[in-house]
N, C-alpha and C positions, 0 to 999 in steps of 0.2 A: 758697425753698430755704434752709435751715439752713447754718449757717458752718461747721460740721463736715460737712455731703454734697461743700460746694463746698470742701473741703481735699482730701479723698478724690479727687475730679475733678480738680483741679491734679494729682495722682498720676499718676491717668491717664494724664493727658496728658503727662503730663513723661516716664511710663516708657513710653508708645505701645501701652500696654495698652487694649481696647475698655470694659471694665467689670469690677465688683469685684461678686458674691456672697456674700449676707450672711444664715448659715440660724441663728446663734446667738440666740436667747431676746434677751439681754443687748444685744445689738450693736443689734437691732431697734429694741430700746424707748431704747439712746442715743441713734440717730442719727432713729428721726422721734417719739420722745415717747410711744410708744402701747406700753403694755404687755398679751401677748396671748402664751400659750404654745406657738403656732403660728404659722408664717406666714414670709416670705422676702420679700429685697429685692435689686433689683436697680440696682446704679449704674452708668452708662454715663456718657460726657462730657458730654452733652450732659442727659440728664436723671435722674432716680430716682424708685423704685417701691417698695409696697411692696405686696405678695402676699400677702390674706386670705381666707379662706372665708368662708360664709354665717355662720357664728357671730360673725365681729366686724365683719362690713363695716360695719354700718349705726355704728356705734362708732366704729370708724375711720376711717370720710368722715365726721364730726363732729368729732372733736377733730385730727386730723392735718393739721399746716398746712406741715410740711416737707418733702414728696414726694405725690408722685400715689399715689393709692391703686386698689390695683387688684383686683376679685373672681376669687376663682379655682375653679373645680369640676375640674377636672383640672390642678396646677399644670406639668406639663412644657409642654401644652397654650399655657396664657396662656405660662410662658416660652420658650416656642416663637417666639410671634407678638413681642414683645419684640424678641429677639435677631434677629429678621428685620425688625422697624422699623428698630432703629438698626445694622444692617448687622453684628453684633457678632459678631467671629472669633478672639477671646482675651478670655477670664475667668480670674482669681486669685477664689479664696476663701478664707474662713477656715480656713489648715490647720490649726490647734489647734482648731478644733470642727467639723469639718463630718465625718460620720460615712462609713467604708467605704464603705457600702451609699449613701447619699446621691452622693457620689464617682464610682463607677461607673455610679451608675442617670444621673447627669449624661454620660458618657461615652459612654454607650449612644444617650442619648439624642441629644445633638448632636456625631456623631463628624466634622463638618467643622470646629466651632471648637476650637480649643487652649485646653486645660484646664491654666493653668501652676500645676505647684506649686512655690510659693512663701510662705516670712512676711510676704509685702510688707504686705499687706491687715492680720493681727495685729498685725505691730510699726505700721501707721499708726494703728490702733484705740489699740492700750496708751499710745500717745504721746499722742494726742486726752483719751483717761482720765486721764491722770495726772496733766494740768493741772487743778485746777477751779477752776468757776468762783463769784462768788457765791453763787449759787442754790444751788448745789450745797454751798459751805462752810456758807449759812446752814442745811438741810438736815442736814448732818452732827454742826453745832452745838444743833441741835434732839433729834437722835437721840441724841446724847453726852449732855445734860441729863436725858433719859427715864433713861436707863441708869443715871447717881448718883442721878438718886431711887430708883431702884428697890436702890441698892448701900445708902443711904441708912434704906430699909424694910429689909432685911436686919439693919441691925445691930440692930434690936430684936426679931426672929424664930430669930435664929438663940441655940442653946442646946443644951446636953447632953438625947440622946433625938431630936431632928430628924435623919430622914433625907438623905444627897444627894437622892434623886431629890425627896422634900417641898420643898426648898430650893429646888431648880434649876424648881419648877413654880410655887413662890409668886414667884419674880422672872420668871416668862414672863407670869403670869397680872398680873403687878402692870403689865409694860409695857405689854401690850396692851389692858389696860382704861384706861389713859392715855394713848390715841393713838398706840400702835406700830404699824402695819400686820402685824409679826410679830417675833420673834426677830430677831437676825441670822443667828444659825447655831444649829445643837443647843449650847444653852447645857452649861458645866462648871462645875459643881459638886461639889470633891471636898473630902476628908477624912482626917485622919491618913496611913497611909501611902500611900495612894492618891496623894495631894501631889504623890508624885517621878515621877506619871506626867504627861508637859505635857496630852495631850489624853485627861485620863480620862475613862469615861463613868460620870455618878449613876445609882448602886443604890442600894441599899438600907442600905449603911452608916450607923451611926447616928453622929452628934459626939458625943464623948467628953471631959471635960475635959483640958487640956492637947494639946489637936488645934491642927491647923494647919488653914486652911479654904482652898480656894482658888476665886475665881468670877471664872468666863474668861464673860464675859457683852456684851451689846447689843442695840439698838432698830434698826430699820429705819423711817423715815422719807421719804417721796417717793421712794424705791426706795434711797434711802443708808445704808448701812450703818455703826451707828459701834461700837466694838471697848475695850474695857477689862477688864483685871487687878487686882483685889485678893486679897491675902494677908493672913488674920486670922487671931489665935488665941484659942484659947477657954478662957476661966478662968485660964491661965495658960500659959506658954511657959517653958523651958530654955537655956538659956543658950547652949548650940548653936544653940536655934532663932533666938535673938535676934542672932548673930553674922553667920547667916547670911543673917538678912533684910536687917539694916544695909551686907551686900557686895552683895548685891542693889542692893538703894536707892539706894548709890554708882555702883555702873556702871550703871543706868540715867540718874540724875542724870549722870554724866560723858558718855553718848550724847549727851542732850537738847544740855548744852551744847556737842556737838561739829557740830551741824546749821546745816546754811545752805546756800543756794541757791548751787550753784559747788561742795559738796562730794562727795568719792567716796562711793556710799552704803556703800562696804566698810569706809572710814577710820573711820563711824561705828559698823556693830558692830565694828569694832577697839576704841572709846574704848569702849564694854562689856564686850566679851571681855577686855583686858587691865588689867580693875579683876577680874574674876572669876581672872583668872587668877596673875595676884600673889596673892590672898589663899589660894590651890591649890584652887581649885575649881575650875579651868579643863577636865578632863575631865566636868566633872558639869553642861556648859551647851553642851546639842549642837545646839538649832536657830537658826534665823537672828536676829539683834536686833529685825529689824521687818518689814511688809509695807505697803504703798501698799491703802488702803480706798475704798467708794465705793460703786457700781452690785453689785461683789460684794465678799466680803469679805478675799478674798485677791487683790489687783491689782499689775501692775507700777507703779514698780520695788519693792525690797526692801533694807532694810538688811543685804544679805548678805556672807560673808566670798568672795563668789565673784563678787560684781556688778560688772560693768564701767560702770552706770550714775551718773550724775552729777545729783545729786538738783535741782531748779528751783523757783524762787518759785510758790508755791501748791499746789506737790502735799500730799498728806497720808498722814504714813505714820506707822505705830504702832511704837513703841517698848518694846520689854517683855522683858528680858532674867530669865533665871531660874537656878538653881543647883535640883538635883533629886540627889536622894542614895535610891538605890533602897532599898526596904526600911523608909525613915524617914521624911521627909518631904520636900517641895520648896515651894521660894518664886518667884513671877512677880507682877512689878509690870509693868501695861501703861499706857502715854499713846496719845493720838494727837496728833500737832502738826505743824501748819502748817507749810512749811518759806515763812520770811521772806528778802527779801535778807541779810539781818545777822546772821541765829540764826535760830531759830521759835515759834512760841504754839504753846503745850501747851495743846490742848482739850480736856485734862481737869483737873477741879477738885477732884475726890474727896483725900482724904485721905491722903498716901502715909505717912505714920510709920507704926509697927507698932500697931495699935488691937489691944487684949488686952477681951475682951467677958466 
């Protein structure tokens, strides 16, 4: 049994709830290690399961050593028999992922036990995630290094005449032929005024001298995802463009140093926002300073101007404040760093000055 089932089950037991279902992708492959696009678990007090068809079983009873594995050809079926081993007459599931139709076909199915809806199960999961652990830093530390080489291959590919979407395919192609397992997410690679969009998506745009270049990029590694921002310009940059990168650079630089294990994560995109917004750009920087990375790439908590969370030693969350001026261009610088008792390590090592190529 894994320290993270036997967390979940103190739950249980503390809140006198029978068991916690578990139908997320994600959730599956944290808590017994086995990654498999299908399949379900179930945690009771006493023990856990977890629910595969013929396609992964034999895969499954091999590698999975923190819960009982169990085959399924009709799964209401197997979790029928389950719920009637361990006598189970309340389940909480994941209500941020478990689908309508899953919800009810549950209801239907077992209308003597009580189906609570509740966050309970989410907020125990986000809480478990937010910590990591070694494995997992060194992981994320491996995926971050893929990511600057490949930022690193960029600055001698990129040039007047390259497309976004050429760009955005020679840094996927570049990761995954160096040991990425995939992207992290639909990489961004954008150009000129496209810039002021934060999540544009590459066309066919071609760089132009005097562009701004922006590549929202990352490697996935042992399922960890790690997340970085550069902002370049090509041939030459404006004096606007250079004023605005240097406000940037600053309130991200002013975040960084406002982190530490104990702090509000709002105080932090505060010590961002209120360098963007002294210099008046403060309506031209509309999303959040950072998010907590990992298993996905957007995880709790968040550097947001709305988080009531209180950021803890080891979590890791990105840091990438930007300034976007529609029409013309936009700048985003992203880190991701360790949150330390004292401050944090910034796990990225890429080059934050303005590089003019």
């Amino acid at each position: 049994m894994s320290g993270r089932i036997e967390t979940l089950q103190n739950k249980l037991r503390a809140e006198q709830i029978d068991a916690f279902f578990i139908t997320s992708e994600v959730s599956r492959e944290y808590l017994s290690g086995f990654r498999a696009t299908d399949g379900w678990m179930l945690i009771t007090q006493e023990e856990a399961y977890l629910l595969m068809d013929s396609r992964y079983i034999e895969a499954a009873q091999n590698q999975v050593k923190t819960c009982k594995v169990v085959l399924f050809t009709q799964m209401l079926q197997t979790l029928r028999e389950l719920i009637e081993k361990h006598d189970v007459r309340s389940i909480v599931a994941e209500q941020s992922r478990i689908t309508v139709a899953e919800w009810n076909s549950l209801k239907k199915a077992f209308p003597a036990v009580e189906l609570i809806d509740s966050p309970l199960l989410d907020q125990e999961l986000n809480a478990l995630r937010a910590v990591k652990t070694e494995k997992e830093l060194a992981d994320l530390r491996e995926a971050q290094r893929l990511t600057e080489e490949a930022f690193e291959r960029m600055l001698t590919f990129l040039r007047p005449g390259v497309t976004e979407r050429e760009a955005a395919l020679e840094i996927e192609f570049y990761m995954r032929s160096h040991g990425a397992e995939s992207a992290a997410f639909d990489l961004i690679v954008i150009t000129g005024a496209k810039t002021s969009m934060p999540h544009g998506v590459p066309g066919e745009e071609v760089i132009r001298p005097g562009d701004f270049v922006t590549m929202d990029t990352g490697a996935v590694i042992n399922g960890m995802h790690s997340d970085m921002t550069r902002t370049v310009a090509v041939g030459h940059a404006s004096d606007e463009m250079k004023h605005v990168y240097e406000t940037v650079l600053r309130a991200q630089q002013n975040a960084i140093a406002a982190v530490h294990a104990g702090v509000r994560c709002r105080d932090v995109d505060a010590a961002a926002r209120s360098v963007i917004g002294q210099a008046g750009y403060g309506e031209y920087f509309g999303h959040s300073t950072g998010h907590s990375v990992g298993l996905e790439i957007h995880e709790s908590p968040a550097f947001s101007p709305r988080s009531e969370d209180i950021a803890e030693e080891n979590m890791v969350i990105t840091v990438e404040p930007g300034i976007y001026l529609p029409g013309k261009f936009g700048v985003r610088i992203e880190d991701m760093v360790r949150v330390t008792p004292n401050g944090c390590q910034d796990l990225t090592n890429a080059k934050k000055e303005l590089i003019i190529l």
